[in-house]
Every structure is written in C-alpha cells, then in structure tokens.
NUFI-804344 format. One line per field, with one value per residue (C-alpha): x, y, z; residue in three letters. Coordinates in pm, whole numbers, always signed. Example, Ala and Ser with C-alpha at 12.3 -4.5 7.8 and 13.67 -1.06 7.14 Angstrom:
// residues 2
X <- (+1230,+1367) .
Y <- (-450,-106) .
Z <- (+780,+714) .
residuo <- (ALA,SER) .
// end
This chain:
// residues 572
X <- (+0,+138,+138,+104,+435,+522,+279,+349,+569,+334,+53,+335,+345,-37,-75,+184,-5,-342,-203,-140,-482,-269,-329,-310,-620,-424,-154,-351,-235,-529,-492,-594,-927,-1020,-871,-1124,-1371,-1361,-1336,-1626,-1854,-1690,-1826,-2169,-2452,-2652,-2703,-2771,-2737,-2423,-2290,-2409,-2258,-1879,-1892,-1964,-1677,-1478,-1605,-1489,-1168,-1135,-929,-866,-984,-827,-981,-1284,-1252,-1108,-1404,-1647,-1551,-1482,-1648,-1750,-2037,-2392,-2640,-2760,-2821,-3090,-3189,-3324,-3180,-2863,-2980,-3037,-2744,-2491,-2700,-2703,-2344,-2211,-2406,-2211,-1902,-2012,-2140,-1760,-1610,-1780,-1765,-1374,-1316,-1543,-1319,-1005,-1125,-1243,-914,-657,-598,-462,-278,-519,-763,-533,-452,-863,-962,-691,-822,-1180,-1072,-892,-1186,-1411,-1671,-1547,-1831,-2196,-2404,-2560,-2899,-2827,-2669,-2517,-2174,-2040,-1889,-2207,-2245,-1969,-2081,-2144,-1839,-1640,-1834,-1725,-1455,-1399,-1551,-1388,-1044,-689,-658,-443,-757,-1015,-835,-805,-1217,-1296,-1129,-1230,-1604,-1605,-1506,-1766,-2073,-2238,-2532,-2564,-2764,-2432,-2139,-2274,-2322,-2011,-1798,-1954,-1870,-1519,-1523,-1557,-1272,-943,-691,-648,-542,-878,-1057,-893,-971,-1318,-1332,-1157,-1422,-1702,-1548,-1495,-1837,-1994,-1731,-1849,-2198,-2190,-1996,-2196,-2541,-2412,-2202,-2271,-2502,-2354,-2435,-2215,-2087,-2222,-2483,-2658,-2983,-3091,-3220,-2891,-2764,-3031,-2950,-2570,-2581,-2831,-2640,-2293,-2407,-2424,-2150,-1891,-2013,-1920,-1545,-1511,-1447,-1195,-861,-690,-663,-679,-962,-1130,-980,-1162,-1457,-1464,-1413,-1716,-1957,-1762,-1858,-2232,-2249,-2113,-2315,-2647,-2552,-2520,-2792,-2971,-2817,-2922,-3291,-3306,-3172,-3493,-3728,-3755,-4067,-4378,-4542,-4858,-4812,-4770,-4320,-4374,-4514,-4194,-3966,-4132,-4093,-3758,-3659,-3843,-3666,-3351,-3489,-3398,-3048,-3038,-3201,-2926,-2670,-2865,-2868,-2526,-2434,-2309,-2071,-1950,-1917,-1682,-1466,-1429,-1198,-1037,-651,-558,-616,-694,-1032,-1111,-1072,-1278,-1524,-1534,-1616,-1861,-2028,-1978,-2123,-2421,-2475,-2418,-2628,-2844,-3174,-3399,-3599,-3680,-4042,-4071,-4088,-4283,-4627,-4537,-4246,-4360,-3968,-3818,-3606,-3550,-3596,-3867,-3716,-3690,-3434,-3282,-2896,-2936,-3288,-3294,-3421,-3173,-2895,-2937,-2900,-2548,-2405,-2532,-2350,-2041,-2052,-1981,-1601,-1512,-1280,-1090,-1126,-910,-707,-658,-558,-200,-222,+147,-86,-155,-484,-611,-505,-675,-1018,-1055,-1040,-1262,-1501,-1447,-1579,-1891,-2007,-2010,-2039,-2033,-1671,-1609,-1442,-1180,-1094,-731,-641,-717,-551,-245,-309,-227,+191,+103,+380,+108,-28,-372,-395,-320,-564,-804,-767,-792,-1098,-1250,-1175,-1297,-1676,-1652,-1651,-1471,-1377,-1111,-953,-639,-517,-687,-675,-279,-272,-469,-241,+69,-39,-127,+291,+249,+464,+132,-111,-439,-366,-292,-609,-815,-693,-747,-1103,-1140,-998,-1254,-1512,-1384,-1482,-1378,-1287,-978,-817,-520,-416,-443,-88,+22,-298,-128,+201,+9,-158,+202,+170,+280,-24,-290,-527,-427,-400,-787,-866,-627,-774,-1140,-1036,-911,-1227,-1408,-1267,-1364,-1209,-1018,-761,-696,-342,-415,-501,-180,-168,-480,-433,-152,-338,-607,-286,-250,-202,-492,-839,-1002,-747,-820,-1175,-1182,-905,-1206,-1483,-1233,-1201,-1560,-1632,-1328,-1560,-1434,-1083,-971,-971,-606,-705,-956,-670,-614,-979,-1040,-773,-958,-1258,-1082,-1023,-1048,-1269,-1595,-1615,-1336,-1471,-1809,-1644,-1445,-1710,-1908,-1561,-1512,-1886,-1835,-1504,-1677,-1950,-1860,-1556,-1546,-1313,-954) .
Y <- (+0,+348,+580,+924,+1060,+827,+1065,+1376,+1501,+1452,+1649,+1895,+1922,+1926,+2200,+2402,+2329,+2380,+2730,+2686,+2470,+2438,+2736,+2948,+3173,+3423,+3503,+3412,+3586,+3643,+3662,+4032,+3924,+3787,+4117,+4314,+4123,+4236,+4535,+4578,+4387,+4636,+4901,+5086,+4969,+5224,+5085,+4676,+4698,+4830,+4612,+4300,+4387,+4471,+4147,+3954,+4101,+4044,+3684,+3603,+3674,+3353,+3095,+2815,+2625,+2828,+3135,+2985,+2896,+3260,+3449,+3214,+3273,+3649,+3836,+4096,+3924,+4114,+3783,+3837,+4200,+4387,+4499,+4250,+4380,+4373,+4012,+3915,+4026,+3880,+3537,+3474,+3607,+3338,+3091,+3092,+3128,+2827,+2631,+2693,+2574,+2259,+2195,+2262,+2017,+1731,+1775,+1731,+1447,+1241,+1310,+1394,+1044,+976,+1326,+1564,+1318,+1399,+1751,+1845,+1647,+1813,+2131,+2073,+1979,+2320,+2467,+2243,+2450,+2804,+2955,+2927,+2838,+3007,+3086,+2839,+2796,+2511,+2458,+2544,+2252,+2049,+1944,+1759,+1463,+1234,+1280,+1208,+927,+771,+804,+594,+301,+354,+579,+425,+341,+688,+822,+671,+754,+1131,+1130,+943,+1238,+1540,+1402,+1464,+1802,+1970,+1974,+1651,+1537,+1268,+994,+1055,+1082,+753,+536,+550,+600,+317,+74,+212,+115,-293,-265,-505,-252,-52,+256,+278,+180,+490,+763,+620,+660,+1047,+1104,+1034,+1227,+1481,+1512,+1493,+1728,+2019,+1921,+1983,+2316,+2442,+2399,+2534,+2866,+3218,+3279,+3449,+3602,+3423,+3138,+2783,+2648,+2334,+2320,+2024,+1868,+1850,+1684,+1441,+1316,+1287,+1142,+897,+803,+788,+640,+272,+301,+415,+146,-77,+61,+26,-310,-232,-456,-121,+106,+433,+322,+302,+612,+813,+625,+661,+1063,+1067,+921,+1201,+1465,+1331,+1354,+1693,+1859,+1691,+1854,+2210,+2171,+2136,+2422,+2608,+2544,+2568,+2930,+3192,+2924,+2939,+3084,+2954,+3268,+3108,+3214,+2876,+2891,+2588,+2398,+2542,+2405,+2054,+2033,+2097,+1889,+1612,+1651,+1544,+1224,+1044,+1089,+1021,+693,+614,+690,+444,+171,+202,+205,-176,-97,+214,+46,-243,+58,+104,-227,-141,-255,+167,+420,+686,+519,+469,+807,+910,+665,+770,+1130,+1051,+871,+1144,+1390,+1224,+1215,+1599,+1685,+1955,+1858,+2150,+2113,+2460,+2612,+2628,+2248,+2068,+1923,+1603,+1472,+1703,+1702,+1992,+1762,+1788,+1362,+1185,+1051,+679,+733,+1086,+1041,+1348,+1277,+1063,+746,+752,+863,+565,+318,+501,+505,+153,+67,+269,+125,-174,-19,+142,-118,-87,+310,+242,+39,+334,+548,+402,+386,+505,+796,+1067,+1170,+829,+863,+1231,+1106,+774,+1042,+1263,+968,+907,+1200,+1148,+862,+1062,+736,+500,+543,+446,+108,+362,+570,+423,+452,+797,+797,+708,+936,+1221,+1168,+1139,+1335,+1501,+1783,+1780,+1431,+1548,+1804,+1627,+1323,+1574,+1725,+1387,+1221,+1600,+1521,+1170,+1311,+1180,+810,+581,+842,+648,+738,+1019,+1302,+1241,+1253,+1573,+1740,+1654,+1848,+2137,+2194,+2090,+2324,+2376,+2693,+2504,+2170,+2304,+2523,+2186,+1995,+2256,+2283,+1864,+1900,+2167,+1957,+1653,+1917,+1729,+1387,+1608,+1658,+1415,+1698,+2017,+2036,+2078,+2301,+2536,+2523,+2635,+2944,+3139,+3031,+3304,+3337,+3475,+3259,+2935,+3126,+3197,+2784,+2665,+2879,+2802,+2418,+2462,+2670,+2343,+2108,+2308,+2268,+1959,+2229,+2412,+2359,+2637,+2869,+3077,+3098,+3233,+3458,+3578,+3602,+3851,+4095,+3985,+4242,+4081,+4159,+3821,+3666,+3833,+3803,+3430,+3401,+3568,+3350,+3021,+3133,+3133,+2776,+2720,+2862,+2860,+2636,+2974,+3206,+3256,+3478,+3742,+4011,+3946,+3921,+4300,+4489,+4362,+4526,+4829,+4707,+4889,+4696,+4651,+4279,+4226,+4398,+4203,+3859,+3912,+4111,+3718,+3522,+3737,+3617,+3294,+3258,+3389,+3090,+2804,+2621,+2264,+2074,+2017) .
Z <- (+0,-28,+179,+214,+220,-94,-286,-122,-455,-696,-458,-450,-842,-858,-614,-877,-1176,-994,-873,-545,-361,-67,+131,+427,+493,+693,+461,+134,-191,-387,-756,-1000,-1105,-712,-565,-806,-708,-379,-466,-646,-373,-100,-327,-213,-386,-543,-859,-822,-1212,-1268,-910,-1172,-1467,-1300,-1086,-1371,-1546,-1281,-1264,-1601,-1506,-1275,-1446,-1152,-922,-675,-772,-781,-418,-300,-481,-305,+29,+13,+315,+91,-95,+39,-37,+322,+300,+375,+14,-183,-482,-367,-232,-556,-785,-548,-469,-800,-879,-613,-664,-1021,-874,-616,-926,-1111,-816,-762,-1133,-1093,-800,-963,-1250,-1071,-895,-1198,-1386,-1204,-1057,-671,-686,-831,-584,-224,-335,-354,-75,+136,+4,+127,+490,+514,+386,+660,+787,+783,+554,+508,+231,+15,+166,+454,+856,+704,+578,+213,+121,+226,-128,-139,+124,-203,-362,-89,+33,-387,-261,+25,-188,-503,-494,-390,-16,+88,-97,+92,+438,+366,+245,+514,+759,+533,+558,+864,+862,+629,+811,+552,+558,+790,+611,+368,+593,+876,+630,+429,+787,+900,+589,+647,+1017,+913,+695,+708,+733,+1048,+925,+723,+1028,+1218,+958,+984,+1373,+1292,+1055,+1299,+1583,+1349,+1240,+1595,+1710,+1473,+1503,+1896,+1861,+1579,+1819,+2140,+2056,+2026,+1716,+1451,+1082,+934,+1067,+1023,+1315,+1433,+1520,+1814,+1505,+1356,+1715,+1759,+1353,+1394,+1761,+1675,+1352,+1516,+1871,+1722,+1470,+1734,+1997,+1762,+1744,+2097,+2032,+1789,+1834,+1732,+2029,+1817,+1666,+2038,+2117,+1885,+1909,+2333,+2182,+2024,+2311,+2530,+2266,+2254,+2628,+2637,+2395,+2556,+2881,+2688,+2582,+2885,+3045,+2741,+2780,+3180,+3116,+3131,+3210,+3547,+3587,+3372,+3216,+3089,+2725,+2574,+2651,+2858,+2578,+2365,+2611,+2665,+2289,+2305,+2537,+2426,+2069,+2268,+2379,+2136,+2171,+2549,+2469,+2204,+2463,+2725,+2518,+2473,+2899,+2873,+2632,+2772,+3121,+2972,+2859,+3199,+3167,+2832,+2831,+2731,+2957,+2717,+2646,+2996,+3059,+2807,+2896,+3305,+3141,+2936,+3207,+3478,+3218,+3146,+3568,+3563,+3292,+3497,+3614,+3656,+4005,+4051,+3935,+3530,+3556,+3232,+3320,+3111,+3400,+3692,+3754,+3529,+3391,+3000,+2986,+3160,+3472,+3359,+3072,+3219,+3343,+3596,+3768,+4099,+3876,+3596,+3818,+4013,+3733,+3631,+4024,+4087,+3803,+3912,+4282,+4111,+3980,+4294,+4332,+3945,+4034,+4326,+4167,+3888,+4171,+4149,+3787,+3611,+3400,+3589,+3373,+3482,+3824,+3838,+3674,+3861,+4188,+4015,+3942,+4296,+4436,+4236,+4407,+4767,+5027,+4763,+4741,+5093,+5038,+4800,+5144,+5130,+4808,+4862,+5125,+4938,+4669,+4938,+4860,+4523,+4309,+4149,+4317,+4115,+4209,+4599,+4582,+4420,+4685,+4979,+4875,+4797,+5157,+5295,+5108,+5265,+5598,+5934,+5826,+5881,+6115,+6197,+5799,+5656,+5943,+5985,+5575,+5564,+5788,+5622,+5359,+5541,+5488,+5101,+4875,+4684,+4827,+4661,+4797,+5132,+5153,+5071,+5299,+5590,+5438,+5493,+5781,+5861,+5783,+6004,+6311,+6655,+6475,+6353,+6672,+6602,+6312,+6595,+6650,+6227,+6195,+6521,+6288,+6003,+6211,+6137,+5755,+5511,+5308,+5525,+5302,+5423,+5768,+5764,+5658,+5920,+6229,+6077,+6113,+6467,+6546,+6394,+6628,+6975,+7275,+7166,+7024,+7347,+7298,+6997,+7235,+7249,+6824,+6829,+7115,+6883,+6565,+6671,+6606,+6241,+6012,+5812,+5928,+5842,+6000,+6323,+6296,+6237,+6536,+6748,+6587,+6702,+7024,+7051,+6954,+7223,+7485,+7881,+7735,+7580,+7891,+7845,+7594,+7762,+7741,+7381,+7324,+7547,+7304,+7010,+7139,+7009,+6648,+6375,+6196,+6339,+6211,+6468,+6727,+6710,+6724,+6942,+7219,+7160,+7199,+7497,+7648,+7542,+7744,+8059,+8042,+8316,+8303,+8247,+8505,+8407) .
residuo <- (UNK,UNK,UNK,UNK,UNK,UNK,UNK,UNK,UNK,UNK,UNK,UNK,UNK,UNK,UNK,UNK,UNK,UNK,UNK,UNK,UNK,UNK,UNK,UNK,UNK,UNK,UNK,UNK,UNK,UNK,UNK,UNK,UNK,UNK,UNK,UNK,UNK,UNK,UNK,UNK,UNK,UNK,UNK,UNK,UNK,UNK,UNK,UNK,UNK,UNK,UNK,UNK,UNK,UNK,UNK,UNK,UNK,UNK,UNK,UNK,UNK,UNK,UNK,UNK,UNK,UNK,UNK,UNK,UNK,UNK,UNK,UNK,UNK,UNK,UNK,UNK,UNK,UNK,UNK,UNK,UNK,UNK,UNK,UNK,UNK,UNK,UNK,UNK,UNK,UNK,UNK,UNK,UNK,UNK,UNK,UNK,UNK,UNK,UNK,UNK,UNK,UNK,UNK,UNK,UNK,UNK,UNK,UNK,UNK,UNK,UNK,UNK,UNK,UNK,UNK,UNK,UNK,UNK,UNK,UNK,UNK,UNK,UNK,UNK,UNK,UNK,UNK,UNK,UNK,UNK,UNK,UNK,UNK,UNK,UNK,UNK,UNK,UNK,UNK,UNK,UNK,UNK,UNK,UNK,UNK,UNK,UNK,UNK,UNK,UNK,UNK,UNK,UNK,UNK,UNK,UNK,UNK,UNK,UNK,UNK,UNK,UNK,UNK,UNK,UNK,UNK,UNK,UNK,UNK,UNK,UNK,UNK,UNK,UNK,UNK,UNK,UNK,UNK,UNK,UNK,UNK,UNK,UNK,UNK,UNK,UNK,UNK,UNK,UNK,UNK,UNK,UNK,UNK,UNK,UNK,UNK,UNK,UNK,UNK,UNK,UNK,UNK,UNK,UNK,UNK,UNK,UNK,UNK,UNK,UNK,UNK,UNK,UNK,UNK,UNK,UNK,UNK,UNK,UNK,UNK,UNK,UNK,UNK,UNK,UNK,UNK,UNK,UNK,UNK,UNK,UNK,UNK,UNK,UNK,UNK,UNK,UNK,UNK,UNK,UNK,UNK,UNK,UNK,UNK,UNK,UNK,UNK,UNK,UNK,UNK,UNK,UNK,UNK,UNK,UNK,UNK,UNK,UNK,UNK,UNK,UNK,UNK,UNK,UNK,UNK,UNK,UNK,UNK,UNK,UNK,UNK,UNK,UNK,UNK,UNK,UNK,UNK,UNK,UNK,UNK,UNK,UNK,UNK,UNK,UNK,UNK,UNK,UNK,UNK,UNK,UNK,UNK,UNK,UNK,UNK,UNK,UNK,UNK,UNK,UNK,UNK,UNK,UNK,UNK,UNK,UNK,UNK,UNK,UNK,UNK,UNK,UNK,UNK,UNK,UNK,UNK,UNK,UNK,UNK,UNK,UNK,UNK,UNK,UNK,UNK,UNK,UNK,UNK,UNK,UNK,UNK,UNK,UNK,UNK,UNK,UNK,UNK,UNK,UNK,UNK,UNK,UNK,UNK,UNK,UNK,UNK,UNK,UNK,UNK,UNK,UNK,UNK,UNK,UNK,UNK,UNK,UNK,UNK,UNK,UNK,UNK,UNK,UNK,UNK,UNK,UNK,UNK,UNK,UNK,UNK,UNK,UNK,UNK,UNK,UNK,UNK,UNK,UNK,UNK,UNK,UNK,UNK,UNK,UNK,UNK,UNK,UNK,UNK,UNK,UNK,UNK,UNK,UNK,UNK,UNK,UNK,UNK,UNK,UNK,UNK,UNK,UNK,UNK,UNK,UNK,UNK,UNK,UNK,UNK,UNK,UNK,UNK,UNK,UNK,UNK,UNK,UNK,UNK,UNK,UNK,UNK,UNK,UNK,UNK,UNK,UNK,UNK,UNK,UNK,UNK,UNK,UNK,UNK,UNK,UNK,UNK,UNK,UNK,UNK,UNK,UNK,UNK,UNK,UNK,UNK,UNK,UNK,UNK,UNK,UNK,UNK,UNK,UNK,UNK,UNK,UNK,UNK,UNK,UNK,UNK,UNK,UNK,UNK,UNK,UNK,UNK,UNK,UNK,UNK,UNK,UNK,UNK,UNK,UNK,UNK,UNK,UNK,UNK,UNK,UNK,UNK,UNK,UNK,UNK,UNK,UNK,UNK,UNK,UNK,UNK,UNK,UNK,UNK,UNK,UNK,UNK,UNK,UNK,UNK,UNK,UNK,UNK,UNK,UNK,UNK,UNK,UNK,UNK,UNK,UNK,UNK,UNK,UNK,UNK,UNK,UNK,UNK,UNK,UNK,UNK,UNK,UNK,UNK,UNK,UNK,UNK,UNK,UNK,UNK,UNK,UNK,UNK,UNK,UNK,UNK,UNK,UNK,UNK,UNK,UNK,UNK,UNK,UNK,UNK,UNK,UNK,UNK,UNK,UNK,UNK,UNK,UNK,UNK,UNK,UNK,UNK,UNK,UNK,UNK,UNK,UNK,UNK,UNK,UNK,UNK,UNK,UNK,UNK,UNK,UNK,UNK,UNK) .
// end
C-alpha cells in the first residue's frame, strides 16, 4: 500500500499546476481578477445593475480552481443584506461562482488520478466549515458529502483515508457521511478503520460546537435537530469501534460518546436558562418540545451504557478516561428542580425521569453501576498515567459514600507526586466526611505543609469539615496558624475553630493572631475562640484589646468570643 508521504511530490506538483490549492487563509495571496472582485462587492450599492454587470466582469476573469474557491468565500459578498436587490445580484453572482467551483473540484477528482484526488480532498478539509451556504446555517462545502463518500468506496486506499477524515469536517449530511464512515469502520486494514473513527469524531465534534455557541451572521450552526441526527447516527456506529482490536480506533470512538455527552448537557443548560418561571403564554409547551426533541439521543446513549461500562476495563487508559467522562457527564447533565418544571415529568427535567442520566431514577441506574467499579477506580488510583489517576479520583468523588471502600487509596493518593492528584484526593476524603480516622486526618495534615497553596487550603477545608474527629491533626494546623499566606492562615484557624475545645493547645496561636495584620485573620481568630468557649480564657486580654479594632467585624467577634469565654468552666 502506499502511503502518504510516498505521494506527497506529486501532490506537490499538482498543487503548482493547480495554482497553489494548498493554502493558508491568513496570509492568502489572492490573484488580480479575485482582488477586483472584492473590490467591487466592497463598493456601495446604489445601482444593483451596474454592481451585476462589474462582478460579472470580474467573474470572467477567474481561471482556476483556486480562484474559484477565494471568490467564493470572500467576506465581501452582500447575499444576506438587507436589500433585496442587492440580495439578488450577489446570490445569484455566487451561486455561479459556487457552481464553477464545484464543477472545478469534480473535475479534478475524476481526472486527475490519486494526486489531483489527495490535493482536492486536502483542500476541502482546510476549507471544513469556515463559511456558510448560500442561503443556509449550514456549511459550504455540504455538497460535497457524495463525492467524498465515492470516494472511500472507489479511490486508492491513501484516498479513501483522507475522504474518510475530510467528511467529517464539512458539516455533511448525515444519512451521507454515517453510512459510508460506517462501511469504512468494518474494513481489514487498520489505518482505514482509524480515519473512519476520525471522521465520525470529526463530524460529531463540529456538530456539537456548531449547536451550542454564540449565534452568529455568518458562521455555520446546528440546530438540536442537527444533534439528535448525527448522535443517533454515530451512537451505534462508534459502539461498535469500541471493540476495535486497534486502540486508536477506540480512542476516537470513546471521543465521540464524550462529545455526545457533552453537547447533551449544553444543551440542557441552554434550555433551563430563562425558564424558570412559567409565564402562561404557551413557553412551557416550547420548552417541553424541546426537550423532548432530545430524547432520542439520550435513549441512544442508554442503550449504549453496557458498552460504555466495559470501557471502563479497556486494556488503554486513554479510552477509559474518556469513557469515566462521558459517564460522569451524562450524571451531571443539569436537572432543573426549581419552578418552570414541564407538566409532562412534573420534575423539570429535559428527559422523563426513567431514561434521564441526571434525575434521581436515571442517576441511580449510572451510580449503581459505578458502585460496582469502585474497586478498578481504586485500583486506577496508582495507575502510572496521571490523567487516569486524576479522573478515577474525580469519578471518585462522584459517588459521595459509595466510594467508601476507596478511602485508602485515597488515602495514598495524598503523597502522590502530582499535586492535582493530591488536591483532588484531599478534597475527595474531605466530602466523605470523618472516616477511617487512623489514615486520613494524619494525611490531611501533612499536607497542610504541602509546597502547593491550593492543595494546602483543601486539605485545611477537609480537615474543617472533620470538626472534633480532627483533633489528632491540631498540633500541624497550630504550625500552620504562622503560615505566610494569610489565606491558608484563615482555613487553618477556621479548622481549629471546627474542632472546639479539643484544640486548646491552639489557644496561644490564636491569642496571637487577633494581632495579624490581616483583618479576616483576626476576625476568624475571634470566631475560634468562641467555639473554644471557657478552654480559651487565656485569651480574655487578647480578646479586650480587640474590642478596640479597627474593623468593626473584629470587634463584634471578638465582644461574643469574649462572652463565650466567661460561660462556666469545664473541670480540668
């Protein structure tokens, strides 16, 4: 078979004899008769008649393929303007121009054999989806979904590979593009198999980004339409590549599920936004509609959850990344359970509760299923990639108590080298509560010393939320009350304040930090000293000069630290 670089010379020649195809858009040279055109369409357009006649002067001046393609995509043409006569000279002026260039690649393709073939495709996936149709949201090069899709049956194999990726990049139609992807997917050769699994990415990639950015004028967009036709076209075709012997081919194929489940919870933040309130005007109709025009897609992407958890267990740890996100997406995807909720579910959930990933119902079928990996998560936790050590925590933390039996590993993950992974494990054993005591309060106060400001903040915050069952960590947390940053300062003495009279020994630190030059810092000393009660007598004095502060915050917590110190002492 050859390969790419065994052609790239006679692309080279092509692209010479063509008149340059290969381009880039930023430093493009455009030729005379494409520079006049633009021009002329820059022009003011009193007379729509006399625009017409120069631009098809100008027109007739294009002699390539390459021309062709620069005068299509100028900025400058005015077929979306507000005067429809202006509409209507330069509609039908590009739609020439959009006719010559299509004519011109077809050409190329039908007799220009494998290099004329690799030098137009490659043109096309530069091209991708960086202009609109002509009277359309949808991409230019549309058209072209056919062509390409001949040529993944019927061209040489480095052919077929580079259609198979540029399909994917020009917004096709899907009932083209799936089809001819999928065919591509069963073949023998694994490099064939891959640019299939690009392609699909690709195209539900673009899809997903077309539907949920900013609209424009004039770039492409996606309707939820457009998602529910890809997803539920790609969904089944990419499930199959998970079984895929290749592991790029899985790769790219776990991609794609992630992109699916990222674009459906987009989505759903989309349509929760300004619907909080019913108005009575018929909106909450709109919005059931809407929602249920996703449906289908979720239900694609539940039929697919065995598949997706045995990718869980795949032998790379790129796709089970991929897969744990995917799956923690789909049990974020926002439910809305404030009022503007849809009479159909009586939950405000965009999916009926049965089939939707983030109501109580379908978010107990994905975390009964992930109870059942708490154990391989655990395991991941000492995996040698750090992404997969960082997401297995991640997935961790999304469990809540479920994740109890991982409470060591996490443990472990504290001395991790990675100081995402130790912040991540710190915050995780913090949500878990007081547990296994023994390990995870001496962990967490190690790290109140850790060279890394984040990680130490967390792990005063867990430590925090341990209250009394953290008493084994006061004498690291009365180190950290002299900490530089007055930031870790504040979390430390909140933590000590947390844990009551058990950290008595405290006492003189705090005493000293109602004289901090920060003011939250002294406040929060005060506030401590309060949940100290009678223990922290030793610090009336201190507590009587900050009665006198200069902020008023201080002054009020430390006037109740002062009464609380005053209440009856316990014995010893």
């Amino acid at each position: 078979m050859r390969s790419i670089h065994q052609s790239c010379s006679g692309i080279l020649a092509l692209v010479v004899a063509l008149g340059g195809l290969g381009h880039a858009a930023a430093q493009e040279t455009f030729s005379g008769s494409v520079e006049e055109m633009r021009r002329l369409l820059k022009m003011p357009s009193f007379d729509p008649a006399a625009r017409d006649r120069d631009v098809k002067k100008a027109m007739a001046g294009l002699r390539d393929i390459t021309e062709f393609r620069q005068a299509l995509v100028l900025q400058e043409w005015r077929d979306d303007d507000i005067d429809a006569a202006v509409i209507a000279v330069d509609y039908a002026n590009r739609s020439t121009v959009a006719s010559q260039f299509g004519q011109a690649v077809r050409e190329v393709l039908r007799t220009r054999g494998v290099n004329g073939q690799l030098a137009v495709v490659n043109m096309l996936a530069e091209m991708g989806t960086s202009s609109r149709g002509l009277r359309t949201k949808n991409g230019l090069l549309r058209g072209f979904g056919p062509d390409l899709a001949h040529l993944m049956k019927h061209a040489d194999p480095v052919v077929r590979e580079v259609a198979a990726r540029t399909l994917g990049r020009i917004d096709p139609e899907p009932e083209v593009a799936v089809p001819a992807l999928s065919g591509m997917l069963n073949a023998a050769q694994a490099n064939e198999r891959l640019a299939a699994a690009e392609g699909l990415v690709s195209l539900m990639r673009i899809v997903a980004t077309n539907a949920t950015r900013s609209r424009s004028t004039t770039e492409v967009e996606a309707t939820r339409a457009d998602v529910v036709r890809v997803g539920c076209a790609v969904i089944p075709v990419v499930a199959r590549g998970l079984g895929d012997g290749q592991v790029e081919v899985r790769r790219r194929c776990a991609e794609t599920f992630e992109q699916v489940a990222q674009v459906l919870g987009k989505l759903a933040s989309q349509q929760r936004l300004g619907t909080s309130e019913p108005d009575g005007t018929g909106s909450e109709k709109t919005v059931a509609a809407e929602r249920a025009e996703l449906l289908p897609v979720v239900l694609a992407m539940n039929s697919q959850g065995t598949v997706l958890f045995r990718a869980l267990e795949d032998k790379d740890a790129e796709v089970r990344l991929l897969a744990r996100r995917t799956l923690e997406d789909l049990a974020k995807a926002p439910a809305a359970s404030e009022p503007g909720t849809t009479p159909a579910t009586g939950t405000g959930s965009i999916f009926p509760a049965e089939y939707n990933p983030s109501s109580q119902a379908g978010a107990e079928v994905v975390n009964a299923s992930m109870r059942a990996k708490v154990p391989a998560l655990a395991a991941a936790i000492t995996s040698k990639d750090v992404r997969e050590r960082r997401e297995a925590i991640d997935m961790l933390e999304t469990l809540g108590s479920s994740a109890m039996p991982a409470v060591q590993a996490l443990v472990k993950a504290l001395t991790d080298r990675d100081r995402f992974v130790r912040w991540a494990a710190a915050r995780t054993l913090g949500k878990l509560g007081p547990v296994e005591l023994g390990t995870t309060v001496p962990g967490l106060a190690k790290l109140l010393a850790d060279s890394d400001l984040d990680v130490r903040l967390t792990a005063a915050s867990s430590l925090e939320h341990y209250g009394p069952a953290a008493r084994a960590a006061v004498p690291e947390l009365i180190q950290a009350v002299s900490a530089a940053d007055p930031e870790v300062r504040v979390a430390t003495i909140r933590a000590l304040g947390s844990i009551g009279p058990e950290s008595r020994a405290a006492v003189p630190a705090l005493r000293t930090a109602l004289s901090d030059p920060d003011e939250r810092v002294r406040q929060t000393s005060a506030r401590a000293l309060a949940r100290l009660g009678p223990v922290a007598h030793d610090a009336c004095d201190a507590l009587r000069k900050a009665l006198t502060d200069s902020s008023s915050e201080v002054r009020k917590a430390a006037s109740d630290a002062l009464l609380a110190t005053q209440a009856k002492r316990p014995n010893g």
